[in-house]
Residue frames relative to the residue before (quaternion, step in Angstrom):
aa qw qx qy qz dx dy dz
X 1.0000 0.0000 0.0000 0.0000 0.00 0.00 0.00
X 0.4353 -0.7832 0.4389 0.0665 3.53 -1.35 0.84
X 0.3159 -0.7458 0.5634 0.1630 3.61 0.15 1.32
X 0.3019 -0.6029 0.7266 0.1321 3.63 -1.14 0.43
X 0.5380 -0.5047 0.6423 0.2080 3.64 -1.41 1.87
X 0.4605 -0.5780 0.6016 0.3033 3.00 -1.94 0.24
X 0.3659 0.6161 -0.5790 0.3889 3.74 1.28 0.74
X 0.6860 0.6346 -0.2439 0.2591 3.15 1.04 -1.78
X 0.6677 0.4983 -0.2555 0.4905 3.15 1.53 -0.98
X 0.7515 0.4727 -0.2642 0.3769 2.98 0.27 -0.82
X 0.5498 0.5007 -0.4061 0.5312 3.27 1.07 -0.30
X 0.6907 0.4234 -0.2910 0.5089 4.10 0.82 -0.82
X 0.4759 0.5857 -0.4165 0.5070 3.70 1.08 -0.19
X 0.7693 0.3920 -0.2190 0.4544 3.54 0.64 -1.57
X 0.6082 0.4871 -0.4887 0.3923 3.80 0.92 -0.32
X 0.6176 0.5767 -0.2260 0.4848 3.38 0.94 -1.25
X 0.7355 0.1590 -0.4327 0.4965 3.87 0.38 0.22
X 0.6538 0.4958 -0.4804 0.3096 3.62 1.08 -0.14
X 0.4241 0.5364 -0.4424 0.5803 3.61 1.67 0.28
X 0.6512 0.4916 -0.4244 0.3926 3.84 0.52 -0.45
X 0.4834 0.6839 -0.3530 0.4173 3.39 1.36 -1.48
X 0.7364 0.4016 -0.2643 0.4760 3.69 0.17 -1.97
X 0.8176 0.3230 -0.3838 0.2826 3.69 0.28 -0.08
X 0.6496 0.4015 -0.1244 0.6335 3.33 1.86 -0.32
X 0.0877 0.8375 -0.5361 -0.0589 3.67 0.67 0.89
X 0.4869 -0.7743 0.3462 0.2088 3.06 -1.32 1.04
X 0.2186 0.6760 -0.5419 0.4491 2.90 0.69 1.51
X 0.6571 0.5946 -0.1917 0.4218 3.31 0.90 -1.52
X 0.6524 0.5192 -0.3397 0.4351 3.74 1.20 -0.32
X 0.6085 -0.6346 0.3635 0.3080 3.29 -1.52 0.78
X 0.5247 0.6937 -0.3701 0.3264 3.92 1.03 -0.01
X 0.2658 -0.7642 0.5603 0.1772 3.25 -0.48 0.77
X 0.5004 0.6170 -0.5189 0.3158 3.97 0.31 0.05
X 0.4075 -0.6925 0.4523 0.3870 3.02 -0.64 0.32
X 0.5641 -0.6659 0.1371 0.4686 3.91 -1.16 1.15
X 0.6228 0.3775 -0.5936 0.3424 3.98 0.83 -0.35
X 0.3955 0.6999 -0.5205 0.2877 3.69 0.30 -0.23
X 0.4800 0.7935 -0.0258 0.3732 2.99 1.53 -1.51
X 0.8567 0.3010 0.1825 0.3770 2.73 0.58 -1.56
X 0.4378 0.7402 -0.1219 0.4955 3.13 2.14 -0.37
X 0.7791 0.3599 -0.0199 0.5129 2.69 0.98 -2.38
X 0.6699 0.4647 -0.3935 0.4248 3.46 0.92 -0.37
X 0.5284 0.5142 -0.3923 0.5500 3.66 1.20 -0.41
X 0.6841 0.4283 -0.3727 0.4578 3.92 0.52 -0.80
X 0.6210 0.4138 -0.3805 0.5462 3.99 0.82 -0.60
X 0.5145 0.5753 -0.4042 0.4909 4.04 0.79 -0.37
X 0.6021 0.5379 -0.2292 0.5437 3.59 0.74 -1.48
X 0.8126 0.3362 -0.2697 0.3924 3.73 0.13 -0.54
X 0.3300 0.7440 -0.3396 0.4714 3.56 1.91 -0.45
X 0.8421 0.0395 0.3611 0.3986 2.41 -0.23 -1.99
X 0.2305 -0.8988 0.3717 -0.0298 3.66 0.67 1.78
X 0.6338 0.4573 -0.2092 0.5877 3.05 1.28 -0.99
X 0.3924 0.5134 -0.5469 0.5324 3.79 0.60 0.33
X 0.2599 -0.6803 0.6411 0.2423 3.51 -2.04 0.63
X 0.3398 -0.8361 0.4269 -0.0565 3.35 -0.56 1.01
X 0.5880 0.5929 -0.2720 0.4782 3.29 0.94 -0.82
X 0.6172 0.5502 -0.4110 0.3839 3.93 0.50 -0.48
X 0.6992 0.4328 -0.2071 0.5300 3.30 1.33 -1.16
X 0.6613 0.3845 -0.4171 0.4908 3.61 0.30 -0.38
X 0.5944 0.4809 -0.4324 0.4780 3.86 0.88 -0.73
X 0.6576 0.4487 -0.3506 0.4933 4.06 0.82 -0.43
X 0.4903 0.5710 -0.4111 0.5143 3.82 1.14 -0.73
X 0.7062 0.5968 -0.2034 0.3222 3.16 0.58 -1.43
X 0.6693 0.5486 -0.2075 0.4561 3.32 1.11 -0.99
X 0.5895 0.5914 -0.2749 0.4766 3.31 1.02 -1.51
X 0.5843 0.5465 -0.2990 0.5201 3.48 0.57 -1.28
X 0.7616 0.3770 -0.2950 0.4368 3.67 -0.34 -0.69
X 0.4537 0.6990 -0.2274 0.5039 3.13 1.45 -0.99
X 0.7424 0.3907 -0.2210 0.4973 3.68 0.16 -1.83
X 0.6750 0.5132 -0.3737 0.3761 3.43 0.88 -1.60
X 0.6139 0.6193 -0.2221 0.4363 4.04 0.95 -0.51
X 0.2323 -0.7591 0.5816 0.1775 2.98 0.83 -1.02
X 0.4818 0.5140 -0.4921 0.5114 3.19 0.86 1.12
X 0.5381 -0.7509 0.3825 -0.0157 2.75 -0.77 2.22
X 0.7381 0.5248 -0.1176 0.4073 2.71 1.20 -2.01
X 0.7026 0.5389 -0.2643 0.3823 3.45 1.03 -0.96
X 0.6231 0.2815 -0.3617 0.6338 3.87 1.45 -0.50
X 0.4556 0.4538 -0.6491 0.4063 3.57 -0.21 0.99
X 0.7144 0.3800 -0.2713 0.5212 3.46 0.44 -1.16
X 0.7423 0.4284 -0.3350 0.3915 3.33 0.16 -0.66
X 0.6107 0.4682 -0.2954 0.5662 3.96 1.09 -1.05
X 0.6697 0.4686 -0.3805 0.4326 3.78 0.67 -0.34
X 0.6342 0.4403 -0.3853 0.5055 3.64 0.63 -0.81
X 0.6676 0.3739 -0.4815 0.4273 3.88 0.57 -1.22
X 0.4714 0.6374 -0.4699 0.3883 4.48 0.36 -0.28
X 0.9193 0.1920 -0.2153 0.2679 2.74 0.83 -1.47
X 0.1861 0.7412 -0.3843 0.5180 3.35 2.31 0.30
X 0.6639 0.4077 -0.3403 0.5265 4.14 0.33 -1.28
X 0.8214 0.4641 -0.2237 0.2447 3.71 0.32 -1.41
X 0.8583 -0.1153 -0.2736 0.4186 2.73 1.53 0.15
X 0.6544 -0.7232 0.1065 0.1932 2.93 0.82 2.19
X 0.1608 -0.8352 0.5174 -0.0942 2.93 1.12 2.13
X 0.9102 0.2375 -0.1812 0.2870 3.53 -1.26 0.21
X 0.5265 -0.6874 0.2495 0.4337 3.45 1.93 0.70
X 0.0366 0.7579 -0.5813 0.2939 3.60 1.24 1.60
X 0.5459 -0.5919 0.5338 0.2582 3.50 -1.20 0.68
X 0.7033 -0.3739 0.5072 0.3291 3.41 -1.45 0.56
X 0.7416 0.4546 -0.1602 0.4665 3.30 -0.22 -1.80
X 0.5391 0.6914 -0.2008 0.4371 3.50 0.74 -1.23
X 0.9504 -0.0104 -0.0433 0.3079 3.00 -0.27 -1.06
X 0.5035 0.5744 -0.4056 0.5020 2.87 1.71 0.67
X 0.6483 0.4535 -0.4229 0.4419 3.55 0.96 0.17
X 0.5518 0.3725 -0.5279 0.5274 3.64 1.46 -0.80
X 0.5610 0.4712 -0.5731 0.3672 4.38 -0.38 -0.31
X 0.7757 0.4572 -0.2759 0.3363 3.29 0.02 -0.86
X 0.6677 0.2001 -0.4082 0.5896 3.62 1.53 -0.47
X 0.6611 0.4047 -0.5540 0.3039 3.49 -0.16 0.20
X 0.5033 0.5437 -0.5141 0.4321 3.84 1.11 -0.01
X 0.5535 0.5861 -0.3250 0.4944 3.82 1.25 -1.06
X 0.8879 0.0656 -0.0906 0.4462 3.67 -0.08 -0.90
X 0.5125 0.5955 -0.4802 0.3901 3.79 0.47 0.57
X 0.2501 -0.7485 0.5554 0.2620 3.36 -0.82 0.37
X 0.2849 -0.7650 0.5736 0.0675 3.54 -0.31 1.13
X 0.7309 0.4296 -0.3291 0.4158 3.69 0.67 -0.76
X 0.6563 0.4908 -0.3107 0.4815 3.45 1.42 -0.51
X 0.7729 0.1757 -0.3015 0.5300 3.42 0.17 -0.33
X 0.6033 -0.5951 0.4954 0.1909 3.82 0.78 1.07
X 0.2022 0.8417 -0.4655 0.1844 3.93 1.25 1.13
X 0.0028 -0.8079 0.5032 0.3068 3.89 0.63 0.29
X 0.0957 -0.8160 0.5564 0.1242 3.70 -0.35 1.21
X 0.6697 0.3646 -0.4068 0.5031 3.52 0.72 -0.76
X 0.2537 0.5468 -0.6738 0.4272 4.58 0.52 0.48
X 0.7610 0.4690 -0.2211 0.3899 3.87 0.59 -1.90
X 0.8327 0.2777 -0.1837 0.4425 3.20 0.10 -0.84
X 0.4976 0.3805 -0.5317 0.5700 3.45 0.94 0.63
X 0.8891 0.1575 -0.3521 0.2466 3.67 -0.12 -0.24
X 0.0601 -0.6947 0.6945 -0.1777 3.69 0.86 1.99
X 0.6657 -0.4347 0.4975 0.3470 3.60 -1.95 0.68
X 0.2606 -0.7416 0.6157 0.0557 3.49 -1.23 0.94
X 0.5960 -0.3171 -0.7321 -0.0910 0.91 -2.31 1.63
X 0.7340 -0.4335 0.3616 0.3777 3.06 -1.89 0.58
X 0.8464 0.2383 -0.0910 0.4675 3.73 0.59 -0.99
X 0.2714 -0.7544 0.5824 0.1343 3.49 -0.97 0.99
X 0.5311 -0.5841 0.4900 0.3695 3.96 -0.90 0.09
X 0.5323 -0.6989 0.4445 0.1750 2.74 -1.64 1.66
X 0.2894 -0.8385 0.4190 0.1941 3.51 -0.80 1.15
């Protein structure tokens, strides 16, 4: 029998809330922040979790986006929100498990992916193969 990597999961975690996302748009939630705001603070409460995680790539990409939103340059939080997806999916810079499955899951929850035209499943189809390694 085949154990599933913690890519494999996480990559099925992230489809499964970006199918939640399309039915619960984050709009529809009661938070007023805006969603990278969102997404900041949950990466900064992650950061305190879990210290030994590297953090700073993602908030430096939050960061962008933001400037990005504050512009009104569509184009630039696509590219930028797509690389940080794929940075979470597959936990670039030695991000915790735990970690970076909770910041994917809120930013799949409160990003709008159809508006700014994010191609997440481009990311999470192209995790290192194969998803599953033999059970030892």
């Amino acid at each position: 029998m085949r154990k599933p990597t913690s890519s494999a999961k996480l990559a099925i975690m992230g489809i499964m809330f970006f199918a939640a996302g399309l039915i619960v748009p984050g709009n529809a939630m009661a938070n007023t922040d805006h969603w990278c705001d969102v997404i900041t603070k949950e990466l900064i409460n992650q950061q305190q979790i879990y210290p030994d995680s590297n953090f700073e790539p993602y908030l430096a990409k939050l960061k962008a986006v933001r400037t990005a939103l504050d512009w009104k340059d569509n184009q630039t939080v696509q590219k930028e929100m797509g690389q940080f997806f794929s940075m979470l999916l597959n936990q670039a810079h030695g991000i915790n498990d735990a970690a970076a499955a909770r910041g994917l899951s809120t930013a799949l929850m409160v990003t709008p992916i159809q508006e700014y035209k994010i191609p997440i499943l481009k990311y999470a189809l192209a995790l290192p193969q194969p998803f599953y390694t033999a059970a030892q």
